[in-house]
Every structure is written in C-alpha cells, then in structure tokens.
N, C-alpha and C positions, 0 to 999 in steps of 0.2 A: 401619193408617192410612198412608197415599201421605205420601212425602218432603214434597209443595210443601203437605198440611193440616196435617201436623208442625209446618212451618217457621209457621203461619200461627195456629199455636198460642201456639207459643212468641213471635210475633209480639206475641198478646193480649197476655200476661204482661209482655211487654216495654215495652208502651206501658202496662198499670196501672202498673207500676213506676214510671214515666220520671213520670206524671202525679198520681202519689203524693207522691213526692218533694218535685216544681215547688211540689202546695199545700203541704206543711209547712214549705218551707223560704224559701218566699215568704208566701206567705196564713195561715200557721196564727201564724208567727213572728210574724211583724207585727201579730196579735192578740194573743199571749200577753206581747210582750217591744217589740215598735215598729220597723219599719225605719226608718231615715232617706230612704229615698225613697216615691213612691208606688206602691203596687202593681194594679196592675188591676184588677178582678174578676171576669175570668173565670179568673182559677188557684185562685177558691174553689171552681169546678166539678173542681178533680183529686182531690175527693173520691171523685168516680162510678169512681177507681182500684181502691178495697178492692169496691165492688158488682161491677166486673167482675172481679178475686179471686176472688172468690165464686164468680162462674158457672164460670169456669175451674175451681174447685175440684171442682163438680160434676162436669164436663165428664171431667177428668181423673181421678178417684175413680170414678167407675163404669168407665169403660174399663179403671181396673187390674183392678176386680173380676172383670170379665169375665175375667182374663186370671192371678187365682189360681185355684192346684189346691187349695190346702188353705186356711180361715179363717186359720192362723196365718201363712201367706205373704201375707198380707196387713198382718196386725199388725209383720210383721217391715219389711215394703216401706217402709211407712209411719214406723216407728221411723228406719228406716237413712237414708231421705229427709229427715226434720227434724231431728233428734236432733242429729246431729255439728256444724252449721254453726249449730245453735243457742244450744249451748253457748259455742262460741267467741265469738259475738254479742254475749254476755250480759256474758260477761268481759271481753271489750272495751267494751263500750259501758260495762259499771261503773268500769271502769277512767279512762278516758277523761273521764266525770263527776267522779267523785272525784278526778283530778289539777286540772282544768281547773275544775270547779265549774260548777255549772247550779241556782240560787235553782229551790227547789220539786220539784226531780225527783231528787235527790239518793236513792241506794239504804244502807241500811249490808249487814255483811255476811251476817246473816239471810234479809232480802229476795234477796238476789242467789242464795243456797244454795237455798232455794226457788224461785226462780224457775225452776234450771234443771232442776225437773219441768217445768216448762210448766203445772203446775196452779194457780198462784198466781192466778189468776183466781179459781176456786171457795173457794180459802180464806182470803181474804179480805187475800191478800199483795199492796203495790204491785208494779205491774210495772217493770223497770228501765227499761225504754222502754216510752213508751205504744203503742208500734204492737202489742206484743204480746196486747193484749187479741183479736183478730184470730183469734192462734189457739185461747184460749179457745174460739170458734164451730168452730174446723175440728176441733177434738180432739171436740167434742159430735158432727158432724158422723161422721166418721170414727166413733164409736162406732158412731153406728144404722145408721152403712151395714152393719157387721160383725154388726148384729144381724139384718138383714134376712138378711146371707149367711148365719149359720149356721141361720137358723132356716125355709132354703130362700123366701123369697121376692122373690128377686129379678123372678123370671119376672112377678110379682102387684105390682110398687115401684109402679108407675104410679097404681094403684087405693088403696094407701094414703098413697102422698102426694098424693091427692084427699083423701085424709081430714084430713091431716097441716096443708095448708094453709087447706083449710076452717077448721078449727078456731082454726089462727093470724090469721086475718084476722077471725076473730066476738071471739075474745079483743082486738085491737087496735082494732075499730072501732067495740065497745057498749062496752070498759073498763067493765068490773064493777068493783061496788064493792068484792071481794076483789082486796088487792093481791098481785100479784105478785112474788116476789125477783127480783132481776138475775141469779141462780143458775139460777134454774127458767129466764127467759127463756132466758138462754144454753144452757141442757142441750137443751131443748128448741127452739131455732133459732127463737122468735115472732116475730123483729125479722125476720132473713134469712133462714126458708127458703125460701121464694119465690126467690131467686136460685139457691141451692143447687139447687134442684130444677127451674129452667128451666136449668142446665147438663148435666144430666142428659138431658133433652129435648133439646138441640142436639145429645146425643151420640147419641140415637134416634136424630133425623134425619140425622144425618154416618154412621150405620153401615147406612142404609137399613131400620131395624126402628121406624121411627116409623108409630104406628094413628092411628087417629080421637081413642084413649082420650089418647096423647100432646100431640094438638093440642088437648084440650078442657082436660088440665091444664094447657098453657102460658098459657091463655086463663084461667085458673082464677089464675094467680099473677098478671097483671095486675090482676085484679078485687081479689086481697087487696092489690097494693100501691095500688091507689087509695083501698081500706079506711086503709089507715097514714099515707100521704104526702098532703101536697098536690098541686094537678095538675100544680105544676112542677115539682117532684121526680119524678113519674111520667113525665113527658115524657121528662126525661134517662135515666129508668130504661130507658123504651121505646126511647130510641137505643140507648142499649147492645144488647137486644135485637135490632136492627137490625142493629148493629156485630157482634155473634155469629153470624148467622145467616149476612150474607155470608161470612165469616171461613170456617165449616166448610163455605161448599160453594161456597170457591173463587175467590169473587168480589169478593176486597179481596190480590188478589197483594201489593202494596204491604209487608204484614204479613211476607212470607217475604224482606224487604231481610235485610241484614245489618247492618245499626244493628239495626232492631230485635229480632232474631233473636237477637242478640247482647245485647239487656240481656233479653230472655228468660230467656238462659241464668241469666244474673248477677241475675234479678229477686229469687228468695229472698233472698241472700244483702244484695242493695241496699234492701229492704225492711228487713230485718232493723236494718242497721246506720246507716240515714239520719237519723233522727231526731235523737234527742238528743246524738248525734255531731257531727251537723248545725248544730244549734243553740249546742252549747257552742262550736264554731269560730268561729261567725258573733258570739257573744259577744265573742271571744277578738279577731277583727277588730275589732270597735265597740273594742275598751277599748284596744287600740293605735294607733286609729283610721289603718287601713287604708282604703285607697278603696275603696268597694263594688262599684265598675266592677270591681277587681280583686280582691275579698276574696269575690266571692259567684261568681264561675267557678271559686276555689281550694276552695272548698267543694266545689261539687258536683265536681269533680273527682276530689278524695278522697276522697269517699263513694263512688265509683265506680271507683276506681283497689282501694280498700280490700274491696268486694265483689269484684272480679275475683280480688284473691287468695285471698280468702276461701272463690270458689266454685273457685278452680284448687287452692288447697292445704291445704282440708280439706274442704265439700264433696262433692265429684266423688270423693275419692279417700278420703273417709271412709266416704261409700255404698257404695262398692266395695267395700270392706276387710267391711263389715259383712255385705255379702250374699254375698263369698265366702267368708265365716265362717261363715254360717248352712248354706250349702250343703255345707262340706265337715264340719259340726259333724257327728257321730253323737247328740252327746246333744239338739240344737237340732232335729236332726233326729226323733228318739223324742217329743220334746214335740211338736212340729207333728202328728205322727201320731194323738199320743194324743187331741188336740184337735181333730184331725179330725170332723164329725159330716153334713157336705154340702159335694160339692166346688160349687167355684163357679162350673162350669163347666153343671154338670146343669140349675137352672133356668133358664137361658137359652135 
C-alpha cells in the first residue's frame, strides 16, 4: 500500500472515531441522562462511525491475510493488536466507574475478570462499557476469516460471501417465525456482514484484483441492507460507500491531514475509552455544576489526551513486545508450525 492510501486509511478510522465519540457524548448522553443544553440532530448520524468500523475492519483484515505466512501469524497479529490496550481499557474504565459512579452501568469485579476475555458478549456477561459489544462482531469476524485461510479459500471468499450475505439478508427481511439468539446473530455477522464484506471489496479494488464477481457482491450487500434498514439508513450507508471508495483510490486527500491521521492512530485506543469515561465526567461536571461551555471541551479533551497515552504507552509498545516475542519464541514458533495446514499466501 503507497504512503498518501495508508495515511487515508488511518484517515477513515480517525474520523469513525472523532464521530463516534461526538454521538455518545453529545446525542447518546442526552438520551440516556439529559444535557442542559440543546443538542442538534445531526450528531445522532455519528452512529454511521461503528458501520464505517466495520468496513475498515474488513478493509484492513483481509490485507493482513494476504500478508500471513502461517494461520497462526495471523491469530498471533490479531491477539497482539487488541489484547494489550484492551485490557488496560477495561481496567480503567472499571475503575473510573466504580470511584466516580455511573447509575446503571456499574461493573462488579466478576464482570470486569471476564470481560477481559473479550467474550463476555457470548456468555452472557455485561460489558464494562457498552462500546464493547463492537468487538463481540470483530472476534466472530476474525474467526471466519481464519477459517477461510486455513481451509484454503481465500482465492473462492468472493463466491462464499455471495452465499454468506444472501442468506443474511433472506433471514433479516422474511424474519422467520424461528427466533434467532443474539449469539447466533453475532457469530454469524446477520446484522453486519454486509459492511464487513464491502471492506473487503474496497480492498479488491485498492489492490487492483477486483472481477465482475467483486462488483456484483458489493451490489449484492446494498440489496441486503435495503433488505434490513429503511431507505434512510441505506442512504447514509451508501455515503459511507461513497466515502470508501474515494478514500482507497485517492481521491479525498483531505483524510491523509494530520488531525485526522493522528486520531487514526489514537482511534482504538479513543474508542475504547470514551464512553463511560465519558459520561461519568460529564456526570461529575453536572453535580459540580461546572459550565458546559467549559465542562464538555474538558471532557473530550481527556478522553483524548487519555487514548494518546494509552495508544503511546501500552498499545504501540505492547504490540511490539508481543510480536517480537513471538518471533523470537522457539516454542511459539513450534506451535505456529505445527498449526500450520495452508500458507496464506497460496490461494491468492
């Protein structure tokens, strides 16, 4: 990938992030708890930050694929990338709750031990902040990509996620009278994979290996989200779409600024720790009664001051530690081998 599609990547992320945020800590707040002033309504649209998430997710998960030798370099990539600045998220953000308090979101120390599998989705544990439900979809995600690699079809993805989304959009738009768990949705991606799998597609077309079969699935996942959403939710989904497409081929430079670039970087880390961080501050102003001119730039401020270190000083430099563990591991190394069954570079 060229420097200035990098930068226009991390761009995307950077603006889900920034527009994630804006709705929970404006629009989501003021629904669950009340601001004292008014709030507009177009920061209820910073929803469309986690759908572009999503693509990004896609976007950026098949390209590592392409780019492991063994399936377990992949499981490891993926571990060493969430794992460290997740954990610290968790802790903080419990922490943070539990001194300051937040009516309803309150974790004890169960919930918090569990959570920081990341699987407290599936087992039916709250999450310590709700943004996490999130990666409940990217850990399902993440599995079937690694199931495609090791069981060689990546070269054939295109032709089963025809299948994949077909079947997501007949399940969401006859709704059978057999209900569905939130489990099964979530394992199997019915809400999102359509985004998932148009990030994929934009990653076709940005590496020059997009077919016919590419363009008829991308066309394939607007049809299921018109299946699920109404036309105005489709609309904004379609910007997005829009918003992707210039993005990887170049033609929204804007994205490769250094504001944006820059909460890019910081985006996991800001996602992570916005929310209910977020919320118990803004609490925290109301009962002191702080001026919001001035209590709600201190907020996001430190939600943003608090991911920069977050992403400088565990992060970046936990990722590190983990992958030049793995690499210099002998026995980490014997396992990746042994688990070796199709590199991932073959069916490509």
């Amino acid at each position: 990938m060229t420097k200035l599609r990098l930068l226009e990547l991390d761009g995307l992320r950077g603006l889900a992030a920034l527009v994630v945020v804006f709705y929970h800590l404006f629009f989501q707040y003021n629904r669950n708890y009340g601001h004292s002033f008014p709030i507009p309504d177009f920061f209820q649209y910073g929803y469309y930050g986690v759908h572009l998430f999503f693509m990004v997710s896609g976007f950026v998960i098949f390209w590592t694929l392409t780019n492991c030798k063994r399936p377990f370099d992949f499981i490891w990539s993926r571990f060493s990338r969430l794992y460290p600045v997740y954990w610290a998220a968790v802790m903080i953000t419990f922490s943070v709750v539990a001194v300051i308090g937040l009516e309803g979101r309150e974790s004890d120390w169960f919930d918090m031990l569990v959570n920081l599998t990341m699987l407290q989705g599936y087992l039916g544990v709250p999450h310590v902040d709700g943004v996490y439900w999130t990666l409940t979809l990217e850990l399902a995600f993440y599995f079937w990509m690694f199931v495609f690699l090791v069981s060689g079809q990546l070269r054939r993805i295109e032709y089963w996620l025809c299948g994949w989304v077909s079947i997501a959009a007949l399940l969401t738009y006859y709704k059978f009278s057999v209900p569905i768990s939130g489990n099964v949705m979530n394992f199997f991606l019915l809400k999102y994979v359509e985004l998932f799998v148009a990030g994929i597609c934009f990653y076709k077309i940005w590496s020059k290996e997009a077919s016919l079969i590419t363009y008829l699935l991308i066309s394939l996942t607007v049809v299921s989200l018109a299946a699920e959403y109404p036309s105005h939710i489709v609309l904004g989904l379609l910007g997005l779409y829009c918003l992707f497409y210039l993005a990887v081929t170049s033609r929204l430079s804007i994205l490769a600024s250094k504001v944006f670039t820059f909460f890019g970087v910081i985006s996991y880390s800001l996602y992570l720790i916005h929310q209910n961080i977020g919320y118990a501050l803004i609490n925290y102003a109301y009962a002191v009664e702080l001026p919001m001119a001035l209590a709600m730039p201190v907020v996001l401020l430190t939600c943003i001051v608090l991911a920069t270190l977050l992403n400088k000083l565990i992060e970046v430099p936990g990722s590190r530690y983990l992958r030049v563990l793995y690499n210099n591991s002998e026995r980490l190394q014997r396992v990746a081998n042994w688990l070796q069954r199709q590199p991932a570079s073959s069916p490509q």
